[in-house]
C-alpha positions as CSV (number, residue, x, y, z in Angstrom):
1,X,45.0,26.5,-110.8
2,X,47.3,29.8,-111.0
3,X,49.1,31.0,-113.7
4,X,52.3,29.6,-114.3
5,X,53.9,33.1,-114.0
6,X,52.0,33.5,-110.6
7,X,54.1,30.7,-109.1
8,X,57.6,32.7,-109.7
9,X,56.1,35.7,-108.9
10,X,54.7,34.2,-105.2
11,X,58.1,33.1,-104.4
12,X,60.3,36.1,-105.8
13,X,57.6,38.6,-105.9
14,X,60.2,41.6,-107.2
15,X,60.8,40.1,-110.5
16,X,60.6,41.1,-113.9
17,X,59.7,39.4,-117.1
18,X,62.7,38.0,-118.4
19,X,65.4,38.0,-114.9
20,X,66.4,36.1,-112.4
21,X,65.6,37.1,-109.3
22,X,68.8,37.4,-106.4
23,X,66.0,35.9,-104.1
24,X,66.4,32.8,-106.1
25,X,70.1,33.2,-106.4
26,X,70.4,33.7,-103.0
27,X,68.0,30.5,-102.1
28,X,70.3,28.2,-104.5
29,X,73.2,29.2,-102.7
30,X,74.8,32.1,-104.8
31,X,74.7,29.1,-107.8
32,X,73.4,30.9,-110.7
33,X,72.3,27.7,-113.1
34,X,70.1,26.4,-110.1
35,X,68.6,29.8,-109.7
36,X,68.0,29.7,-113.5
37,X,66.4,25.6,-113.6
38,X,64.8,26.7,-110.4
39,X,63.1,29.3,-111.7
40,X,62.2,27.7,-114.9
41,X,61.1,24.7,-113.5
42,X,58.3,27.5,-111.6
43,X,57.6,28.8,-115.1
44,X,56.4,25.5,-116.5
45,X,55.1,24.2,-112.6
46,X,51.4,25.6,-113.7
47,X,50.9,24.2,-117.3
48,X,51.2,20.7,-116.4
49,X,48.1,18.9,-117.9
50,X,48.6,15.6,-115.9
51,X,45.4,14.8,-113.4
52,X,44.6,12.6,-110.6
53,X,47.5,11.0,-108.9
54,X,49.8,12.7,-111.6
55,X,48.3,16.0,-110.7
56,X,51.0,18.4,-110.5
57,X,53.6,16.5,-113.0
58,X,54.4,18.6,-115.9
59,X,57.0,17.0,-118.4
60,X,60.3,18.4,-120.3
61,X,63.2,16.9,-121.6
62,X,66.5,17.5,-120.1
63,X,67.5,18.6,-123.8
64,X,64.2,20.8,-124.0
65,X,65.4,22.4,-120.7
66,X,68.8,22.8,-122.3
67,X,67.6,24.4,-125.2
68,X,65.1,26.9,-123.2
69,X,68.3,27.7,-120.6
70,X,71.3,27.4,-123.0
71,X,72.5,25.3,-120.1
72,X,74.1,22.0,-120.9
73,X,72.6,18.8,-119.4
74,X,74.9,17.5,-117.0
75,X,74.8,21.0,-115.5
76,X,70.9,20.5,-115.2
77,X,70.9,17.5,-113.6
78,X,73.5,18.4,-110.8
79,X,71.3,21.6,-110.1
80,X,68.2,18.9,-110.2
81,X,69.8,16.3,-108.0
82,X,70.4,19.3,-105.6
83,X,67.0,20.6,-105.5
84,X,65.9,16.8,-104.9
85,X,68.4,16.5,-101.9
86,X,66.8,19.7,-100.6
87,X,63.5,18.2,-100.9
88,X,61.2,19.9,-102.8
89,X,61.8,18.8,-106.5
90,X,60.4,15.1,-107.2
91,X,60.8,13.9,-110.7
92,X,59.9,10.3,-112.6
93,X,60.8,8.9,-115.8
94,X,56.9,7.8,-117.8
95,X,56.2,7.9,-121.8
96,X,54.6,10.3,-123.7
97,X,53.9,9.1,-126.9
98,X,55.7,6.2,-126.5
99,X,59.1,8.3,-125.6
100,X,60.5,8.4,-122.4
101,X,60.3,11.8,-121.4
102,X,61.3,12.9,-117.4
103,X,58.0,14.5,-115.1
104,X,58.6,17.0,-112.9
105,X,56.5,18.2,-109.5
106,X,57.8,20.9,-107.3
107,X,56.7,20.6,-103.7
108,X,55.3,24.3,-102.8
109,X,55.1,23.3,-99.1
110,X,58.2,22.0,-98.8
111,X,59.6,24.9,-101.4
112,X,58.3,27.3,-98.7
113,X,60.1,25.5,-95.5
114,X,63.2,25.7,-97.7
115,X,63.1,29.3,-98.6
116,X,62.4,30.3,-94.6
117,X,65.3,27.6,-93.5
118,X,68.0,29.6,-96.0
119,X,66.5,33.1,-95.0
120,X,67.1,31.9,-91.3
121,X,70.2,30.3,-92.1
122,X,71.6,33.9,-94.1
123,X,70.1,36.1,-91.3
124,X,72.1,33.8,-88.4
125,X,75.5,34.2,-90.5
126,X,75.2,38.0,-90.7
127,X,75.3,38.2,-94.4
């Protein structure tokens, strides 16, 4: 499995440690705190420690995320709810350590289509 850092770097491959790329800016839709959950939900995409029909999950709190951000939860889940609606973020509520703690997978196929579809889409409307 790549390196966590790998997976941003595949997608946005002009970044540096510690930025948010304007690929990823641009991709959200010009909404900086998607670009940022976005980008950290790439971050953690490769240390996920689930296997077989988990493979893929990795798990963080919306207050974990909150903390790592310094963006407040209900501005997480609206950029989480849009990334589902676009299709490539699937998450699930399961326990860890008796705690109910939220999974995350990110779809890199359908990531991919998305990324093309809003390149196409910015191209077509001349910007």
């Amino acid at each position: 499995m790549a390196r966590s850092k790998d997976y941003i770097k595949q997608f946005f491959p002009r970044v540096s440690t510690g930025r948010i790329p304007l690929e990823a800016i641009r991709v959200c839709g010009g909404n900086i705190y998607r670009a940022i959950i976005l980008c950290q939900l790439l971050f953690w995409a490769g240390k996920g420690k689930c296997r077989g029909s988990n493979q893929g999950l990795f798990y963080k709190s919306y207050a974990d995320l909150e903390i790592e951000t310094t963006i407040n939860q209900r501005t997480i889940k609206r950029a989480c709810a849009w990334m589902k609606a676009q299709g490539f973020l699937e998450t699930k509520v399961k326990k860890v350590k008796g705690v109910r703690t939220t999974h995350w997978r990110l779809d890199f196929i359908k990531f991919r289509v998305f990324m093309k579809e809003s390149q196409t889409n910015e191209d077509s409307n001349g910007l």
